[in-house]
Structure formats: structure tokens, C-alpha cells
C-alpha positions in Angstrom: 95.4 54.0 62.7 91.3 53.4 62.0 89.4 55.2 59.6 86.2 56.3 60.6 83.4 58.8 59.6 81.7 60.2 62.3 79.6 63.5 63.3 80.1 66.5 64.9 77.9 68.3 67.0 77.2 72.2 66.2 75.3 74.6 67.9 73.2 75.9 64.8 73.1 72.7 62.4 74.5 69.2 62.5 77.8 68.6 60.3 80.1 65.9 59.6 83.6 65.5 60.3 85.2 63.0 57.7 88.5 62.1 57.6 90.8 59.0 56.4 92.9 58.4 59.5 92.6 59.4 62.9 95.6 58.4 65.7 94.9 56.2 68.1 94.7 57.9 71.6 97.5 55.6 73.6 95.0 54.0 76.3 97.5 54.6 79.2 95.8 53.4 82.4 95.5 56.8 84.8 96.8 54.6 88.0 100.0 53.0 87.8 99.8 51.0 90.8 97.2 50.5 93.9 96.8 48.9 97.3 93.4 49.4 98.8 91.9 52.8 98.7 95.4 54.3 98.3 96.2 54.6 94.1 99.2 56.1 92.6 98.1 58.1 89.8 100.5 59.3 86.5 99.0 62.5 86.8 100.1 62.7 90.5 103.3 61.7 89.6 103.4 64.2 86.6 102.8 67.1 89.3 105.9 65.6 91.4 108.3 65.5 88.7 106.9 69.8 88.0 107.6 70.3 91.5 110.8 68.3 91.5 112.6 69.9 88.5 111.7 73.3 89.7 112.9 72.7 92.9 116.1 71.3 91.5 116.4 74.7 88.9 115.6 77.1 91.8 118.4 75.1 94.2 121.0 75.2 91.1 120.0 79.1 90.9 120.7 79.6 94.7 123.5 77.9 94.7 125.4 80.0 91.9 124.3 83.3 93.4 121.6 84.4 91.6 118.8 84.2 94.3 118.8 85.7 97.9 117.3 82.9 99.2 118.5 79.8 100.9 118.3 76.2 100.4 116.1 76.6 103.8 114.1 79.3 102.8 113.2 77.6 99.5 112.6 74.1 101.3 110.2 76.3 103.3 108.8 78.3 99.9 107.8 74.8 98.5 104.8 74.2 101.3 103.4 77.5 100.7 103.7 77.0 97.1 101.3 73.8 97.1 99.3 74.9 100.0 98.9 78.7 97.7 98.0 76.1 94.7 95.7 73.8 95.7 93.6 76.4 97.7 93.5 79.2 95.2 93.0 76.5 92.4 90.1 74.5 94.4 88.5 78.4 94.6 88.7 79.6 91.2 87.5 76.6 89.9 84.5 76.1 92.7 83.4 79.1 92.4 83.9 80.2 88.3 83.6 77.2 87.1 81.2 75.2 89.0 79.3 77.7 91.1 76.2 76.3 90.2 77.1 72.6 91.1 78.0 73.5 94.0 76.1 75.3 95.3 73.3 72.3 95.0 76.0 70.4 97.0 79.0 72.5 98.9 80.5 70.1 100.8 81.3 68.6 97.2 83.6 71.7 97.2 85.9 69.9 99.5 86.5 66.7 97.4 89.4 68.0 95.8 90.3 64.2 95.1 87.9 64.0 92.5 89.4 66.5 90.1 88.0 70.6 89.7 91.5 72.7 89.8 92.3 76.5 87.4 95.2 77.1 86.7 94.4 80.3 86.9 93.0 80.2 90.7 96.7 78.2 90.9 98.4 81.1 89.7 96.7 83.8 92.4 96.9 81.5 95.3 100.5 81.0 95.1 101.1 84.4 94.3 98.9 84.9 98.0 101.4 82.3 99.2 104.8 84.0 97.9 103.6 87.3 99.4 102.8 85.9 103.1 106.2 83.7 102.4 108.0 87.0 101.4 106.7 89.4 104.3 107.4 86.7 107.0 111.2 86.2 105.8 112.1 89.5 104.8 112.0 88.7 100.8 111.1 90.7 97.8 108.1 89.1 96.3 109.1 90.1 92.7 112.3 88.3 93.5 110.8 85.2 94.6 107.8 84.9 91.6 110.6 85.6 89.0 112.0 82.4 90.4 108.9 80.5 90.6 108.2 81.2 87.0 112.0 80.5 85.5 111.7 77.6 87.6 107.9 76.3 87.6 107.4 76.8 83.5 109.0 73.7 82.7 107.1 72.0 84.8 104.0 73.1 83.0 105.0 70.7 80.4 104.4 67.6 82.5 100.9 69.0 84.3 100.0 68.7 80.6 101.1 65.4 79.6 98.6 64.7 82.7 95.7 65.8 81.5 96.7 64.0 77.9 97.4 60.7 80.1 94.3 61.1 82.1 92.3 61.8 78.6 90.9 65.0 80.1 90.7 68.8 79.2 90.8 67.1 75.4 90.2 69.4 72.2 87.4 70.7 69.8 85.8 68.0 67.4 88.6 68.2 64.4 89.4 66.6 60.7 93.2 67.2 61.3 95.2 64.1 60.5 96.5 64.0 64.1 93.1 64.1 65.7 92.4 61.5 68.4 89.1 60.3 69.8 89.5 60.3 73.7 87.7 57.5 75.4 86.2 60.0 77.8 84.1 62.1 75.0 80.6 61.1 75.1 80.5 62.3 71.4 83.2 60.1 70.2 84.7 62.4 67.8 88.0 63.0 66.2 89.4 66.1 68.6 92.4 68.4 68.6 95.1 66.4 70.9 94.9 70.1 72.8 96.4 69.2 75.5 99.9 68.3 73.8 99.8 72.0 72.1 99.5 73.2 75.7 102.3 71.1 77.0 104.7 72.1 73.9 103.6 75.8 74.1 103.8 76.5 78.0 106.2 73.7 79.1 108.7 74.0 76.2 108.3 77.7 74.3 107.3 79.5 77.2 110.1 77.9 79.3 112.9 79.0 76.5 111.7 82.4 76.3 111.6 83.0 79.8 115.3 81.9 80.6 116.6 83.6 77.0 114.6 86.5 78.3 116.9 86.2 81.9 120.0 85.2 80.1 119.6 88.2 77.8 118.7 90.6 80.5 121.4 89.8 82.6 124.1 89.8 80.0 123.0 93.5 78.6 121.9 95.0 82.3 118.9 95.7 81.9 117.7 93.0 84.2 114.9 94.2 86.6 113.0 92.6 89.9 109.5 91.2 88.5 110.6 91.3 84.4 110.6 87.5 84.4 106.9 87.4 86.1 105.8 89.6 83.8 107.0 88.0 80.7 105.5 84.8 82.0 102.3 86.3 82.9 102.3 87.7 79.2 103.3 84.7 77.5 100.8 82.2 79.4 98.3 84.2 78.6 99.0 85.1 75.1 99.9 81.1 74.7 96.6 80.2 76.4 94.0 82.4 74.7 95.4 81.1 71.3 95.6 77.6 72.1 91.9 77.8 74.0 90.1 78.2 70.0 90.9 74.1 70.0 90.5 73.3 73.4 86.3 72.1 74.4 85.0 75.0 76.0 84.0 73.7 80.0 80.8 71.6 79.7 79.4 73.3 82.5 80.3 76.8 81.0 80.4 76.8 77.3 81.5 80.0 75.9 80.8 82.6 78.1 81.5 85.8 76.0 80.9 85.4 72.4 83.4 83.4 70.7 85.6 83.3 74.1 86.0 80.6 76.8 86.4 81.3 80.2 89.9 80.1 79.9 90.3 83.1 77.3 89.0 85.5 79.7 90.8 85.2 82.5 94.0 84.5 80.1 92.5 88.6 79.2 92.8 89.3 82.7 96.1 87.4 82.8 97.7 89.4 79.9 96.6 92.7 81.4 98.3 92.5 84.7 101.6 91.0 83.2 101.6 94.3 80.5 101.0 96.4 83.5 104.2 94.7 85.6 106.1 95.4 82.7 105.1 99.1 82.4 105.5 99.8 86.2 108.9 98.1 86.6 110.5 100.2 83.6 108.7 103.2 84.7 109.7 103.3 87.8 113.6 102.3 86.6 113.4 105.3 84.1 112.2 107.9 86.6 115.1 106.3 89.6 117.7 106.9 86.8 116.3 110.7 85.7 116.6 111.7 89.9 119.9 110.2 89.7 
């Protein structure tokens, strides 16, 4: 550990962050290995093992009954998915977050190499993908996002550790004793590690709740068709907006209303539609089971 006194920057008045001991970000290098213009990167690799776990979770879940689907239909469900995440993420983020830059240079909006993806934007574009995927094989779309999210949460935890390895998406200037100073912050400050709070939150909580949530639902009958998308939708949202108070704001955006963050906003947005799923699916079981 190194001690160090450094200053924080503030929007009204300078200030000082002091503190005793600060731990030392792990300088992991972001490419594991390269030949020529081709590099594999650990945050590639971080998505793969996402995508690999849930795949293997969502096979496990077919295989024991408890999804209509195939192993065919869901090798088929996993191109839509990435082609529904990159595309709505690339949009969200081009135009939300860097509508301005872009608009100086648009065909910059193409290099998706170079980094610019919401999750949010991830989130409507494969929920885009899942309905095309669903109409064009006969599926329920609740059916299929209640997989995706049992399945895709855990993988959350490693798209995280990403953006920790990579030294990106880091926190808010901070005199906690885990603060770290991330070689990419022009400031140089102790920060909140934020992105570990998002990996531990999302990846891990989030991930228990939702599969409690299923087992409990399933062992009292009261499971429903789009409970577990909406308990995601919830819990992301409610985990995000929290955890976005010691996460930088966008440097391009700042805070955008108030106190808020983008991130909070359309986590607001987020929360609303997964309160509203809720309300509809038990709504519409309560008035089935009246006519009955």
C-alpha cells in the first residue's frame, strides 16, 4: 500500500481528499496475448465466459424440463442475443451518450472496437432480438427473457471484473480505505473501486435473488411467465441507481438531472417497466382466476 495526499476536484470549491493508505490498483495488462493487428483482450474473454455460463445454465434448464425450448432453438437464441446486444448497445450509447461526438464524426459510430456500449441499450436490443427470435419460432417472449435473465445475471459479474481489469467505468474521487487510483484518471485520485460493487451487486446478489425468487415461486405455485424478467428489471435498476452515487458520472455527460447520472435515469426508466411487468402479470392472473 502507498500513502499519499492528493486533491479532489469539486464543482463549487477545491477540497482535499487525505487518507493513510490507498490499495494498489493490480496493473493487469488489458491484452493477454497478440499476433499482429489481432489482440485477445481479458475483457473479451470476460464477455465469453458471461455468455458461456449462461449458455451452459439455460442448456442444464432445458434439459431438466423447465424450458420449452431446445438445445437448437437456444443455439439459434445465442446469435440473436449478441447481434440484439451489440446493436442496441452501440445505439443507446451513440446516441445518449455521445450524440454530440458523433455527430462531428458519424462514421466514428461504427468503430465499435474502440469501446462506447449501455448496458442499457444492451438490455432493449436483445429484448428486440428475443421478440423477432420468439415470433419466428413460435415462443413466448416472457418465457424466453425469464431465461435470459436467470441465466445472463451471473454473467454480469464477469462484464464487471472487465471494466475493473480494463481500469474503466472507475468510481468517484474517495477517502475510503479501499480506494484505488486507476491509471487511466487524469486526476489521479483515490476513487471508489465501483466497478467491483457492480460486479458483487448484479453478478452475485442479483443472481441469488433471482433463482431464490424461481425456486420459491415454483415450489409455492405461484410461478408466472415474465415474474423473473421483472424481478431482474427491478433489481438492476434498484442495484444500479444506488451504486451510480460512487460511480464518475460520464465525462461527456456529467449529471444530467440534478444529483442524477444518466445511468440513474434510465435505471428510473428501468425500474418503472419492471414494476409495471409485475403489476400486469398478477393482474391479469387474478382476473383469469375470478372468470374461472
Amino acid at each position: 500500500m502507498e500513502k499519499c495526499h492528493v486533491r479532489q476536484p469539486s464543482a463549487t470549491s477545491p477540497g482535499y481528499i487525505t487518507t493513510d493508505m490507498v490499495i494498489p490498483y493490480p496493473r493487469i495488462p488489458p491484452t493477454i496475448v497478440s499476433i499482429g493487428p489481432i489482440a485477445l483482450r481479458w475483457y473479451s474473454v470476460m464477455y465469453v465466459i458471461g455468455y458461456v455460463l449462461g449458455y451452459r445454465l439455460a442448456l442444464k434448464r432445458i434439459e431438466t424440463g423447465r424450458s420449452s425450448l431446445s438445445r437448437v432453438d437456444l443455439d439459434n437464441l445465442i446469435w440473436y442475443l449478441v447481434a440484439g446486444m451489440l446493436i442496441g448497445a452501440r445505439l443507446v450509447y451513440v446516441f445518449v451518450y455521445g450524440r454530440a461526438e458523433y455527430a462531428v464524426h458519424p462514421w466514428e459510430a461504427f468503430a465499435i472496437w474502440r469501446g462506447g456500449l449501455s448496458f442499457h441499450g444492451a438490455i432493449a436490443g436483445m429484448t428486440v432480438a428475443i421478440a423477432i427470435f420468439a415470433r419466428r419460432y413460435r415462443h413466448s417472449v416472457l418465457e424466453i427473457t425469464d431465461l435470459v435473465a436467470l441465466c445472463g445475471a451471473p454473467g454480469l459479474f464477469f462484464g464487471r471484473l472487465g471494466n475493473f481489469i480494463n481500469g474503466e467505468l472507475y468510481g468517484r474521487p474517495s477517502n475510503v480505505p479501499w480506494a484505488m487510483i486507476f491509471p487511466a484518471d487524469p486526476l489521479q485520485v483515490p476513487r471508489h473501486p465501483s466497478q467491483l460493487y457492480e460486479a458483487f451487486a448484479e453478478g452475485v446478489l442479483l443472481s441469488a435473488l433471482l433463482w431464490w425468487v424461481d425456486g420459491m415461486a415454483r415450489a409455492r405455485g405461484y410461478n408466472r411467465r415474465g415474474l423473473i424478467t421483472a424481478v431482474f428489471l427491478v433489481g438492476y435498476a434498484i442495484a444500479r441507481f444506488s451504486l451510480e452515487f460512487t460511480r464518475q458520472p460520464d465525462a461527456q455527460l456529467g449529471l444530467v438531472m440534478g444529483p442524477f447520472s444518466m445511468g440513474q435515469v434510465l435505471s428510473t426508466i428501468m425500474l418503472a417497466v419492471g414494476v409495471a411487468l409485475l403489476g400486469i402479470i398478477y393482474r391479469g392472473h387474478e382476473a383469469s382466476v375470478a372468470r374461472g
